[in-house]
C-alpha positions in Angstrom: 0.0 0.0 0.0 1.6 3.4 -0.9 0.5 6.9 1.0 -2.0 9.3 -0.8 -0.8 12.9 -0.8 -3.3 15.6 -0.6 -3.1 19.3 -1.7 -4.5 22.0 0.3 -4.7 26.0 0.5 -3.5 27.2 4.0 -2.7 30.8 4.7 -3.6 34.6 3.7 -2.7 37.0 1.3 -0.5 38.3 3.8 1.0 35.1 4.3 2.7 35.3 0.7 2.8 38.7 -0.6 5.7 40.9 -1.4 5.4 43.9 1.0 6.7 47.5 -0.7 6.4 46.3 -3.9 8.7 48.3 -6.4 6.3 50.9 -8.3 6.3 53.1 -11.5 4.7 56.5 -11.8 2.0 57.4 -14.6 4.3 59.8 -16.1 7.2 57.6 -16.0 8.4 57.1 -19.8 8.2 53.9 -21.8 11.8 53.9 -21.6 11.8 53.7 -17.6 8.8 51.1 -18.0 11.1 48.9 -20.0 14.2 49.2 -17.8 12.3 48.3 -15.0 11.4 44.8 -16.4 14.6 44.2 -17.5 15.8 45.0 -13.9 13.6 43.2 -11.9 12.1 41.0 -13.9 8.7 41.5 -12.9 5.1 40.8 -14.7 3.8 43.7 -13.7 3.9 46.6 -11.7 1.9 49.3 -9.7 1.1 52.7 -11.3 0.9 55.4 -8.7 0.0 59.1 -9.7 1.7 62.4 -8.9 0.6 61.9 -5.2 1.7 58.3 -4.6 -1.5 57.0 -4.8 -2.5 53.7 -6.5 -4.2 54.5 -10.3 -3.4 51.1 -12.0 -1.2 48.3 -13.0 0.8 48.0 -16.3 1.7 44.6 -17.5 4.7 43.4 -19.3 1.9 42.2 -22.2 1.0 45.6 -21.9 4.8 47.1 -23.2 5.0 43.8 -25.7 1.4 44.6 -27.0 2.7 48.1 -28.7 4.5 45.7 -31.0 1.9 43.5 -31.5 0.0 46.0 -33.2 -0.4 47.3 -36.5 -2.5 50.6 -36.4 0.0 53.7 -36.7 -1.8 54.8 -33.4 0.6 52.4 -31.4 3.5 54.7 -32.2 1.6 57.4 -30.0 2.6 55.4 -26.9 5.1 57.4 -24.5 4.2 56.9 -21.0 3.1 54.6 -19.2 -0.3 56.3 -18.8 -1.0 55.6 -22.4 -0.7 51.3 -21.6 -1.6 50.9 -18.2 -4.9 49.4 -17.1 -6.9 51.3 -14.2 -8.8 50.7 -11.9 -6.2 48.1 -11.2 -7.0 44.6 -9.8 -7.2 44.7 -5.7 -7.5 41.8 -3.1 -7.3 42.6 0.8 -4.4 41.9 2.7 -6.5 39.5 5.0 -8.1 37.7 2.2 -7.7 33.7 1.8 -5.1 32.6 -0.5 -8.2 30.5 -2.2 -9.7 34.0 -3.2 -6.7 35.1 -4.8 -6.1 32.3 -7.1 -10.2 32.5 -7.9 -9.7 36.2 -8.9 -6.2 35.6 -10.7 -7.8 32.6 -12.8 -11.0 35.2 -13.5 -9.4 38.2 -14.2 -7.2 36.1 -16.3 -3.8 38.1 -14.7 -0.9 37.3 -12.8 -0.3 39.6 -10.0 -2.6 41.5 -7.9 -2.2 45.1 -6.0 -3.0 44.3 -1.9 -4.4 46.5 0.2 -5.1 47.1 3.8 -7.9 47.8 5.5 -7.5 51.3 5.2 -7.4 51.2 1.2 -4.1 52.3 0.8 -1.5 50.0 -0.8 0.9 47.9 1.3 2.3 45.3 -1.5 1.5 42.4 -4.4 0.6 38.8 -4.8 1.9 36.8 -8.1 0.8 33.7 -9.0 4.1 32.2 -7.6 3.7 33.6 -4.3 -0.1 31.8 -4.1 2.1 28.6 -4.5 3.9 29.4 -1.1 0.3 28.6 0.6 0.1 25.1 -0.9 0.1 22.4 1.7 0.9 18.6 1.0 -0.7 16.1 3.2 0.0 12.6 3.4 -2.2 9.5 4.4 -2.5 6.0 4.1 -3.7 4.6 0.8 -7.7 4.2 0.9 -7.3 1.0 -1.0 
């Protein structure tokens, strides 16, 4: 008889986010957009305004995307404004790690932007990081 192993969720967002998560500004040039990926080597990234406050997410699909298209409109892109998506996609900082891989799959992205319980921005979840929460359980075999 061999041992079954069973998969589990265990743990909060908080758990298995990145805390302080490296940001860009909304005025920040496409240029800065792309040295950013190549430095960190990130999916995607927090857009906060003038103020420092949250105003979307830009993706690295979003930066590849300009070349994927063929309308002389693309060329217009200069900051990363012009790409990002906003409002960007949230999850709460005490939220199961089962709701964040329910919204990722959903949303169809890769990372989400946590927040407290205040609103205000305190780091990001990736898909890898969700892994962190999975739990293996063994047992004896049923059969």
């Amino acid at each position: 008889m061999g041992e079954e192993i069973r998969l589990y969720l265990e743990g909060k967002v908080e758990d298995v986010m990145t805390w302080h998560p490296v940001c860009v500004r909304m005025a920040d040039g496409l240029e800065t957009l792309v040295e950013m990926f190549n430095t960190y080597k990130f999916h995607g990234l927090p857009v906060l305004d003038e103020q420092g406050k949250l105003v979307g997410v830009v993706r690295d699909t979003d930066i590849t995307g300009i070349f994927a298209r063929r309308d002389p409109a693309s060329r217009a892109y200069r900051k990363v404004e012009d790409i990002m998506h906003a409002p960007p996609l949230t999850i709460g900082l005490k939220d199961s790690i089962q709701d964040a891989i329910m919204k990722m799959f959903a949303d169809q992205t890769r990372f989400l932007v946590v927040m407290d319980e205040e609103n205000k921005m305190v780091g990001v979840v990736t898909r890898i990081d969700l892994i962190k929460g999975i739990r293996c359980e063994k047992g004896a075999d049923a059969g």
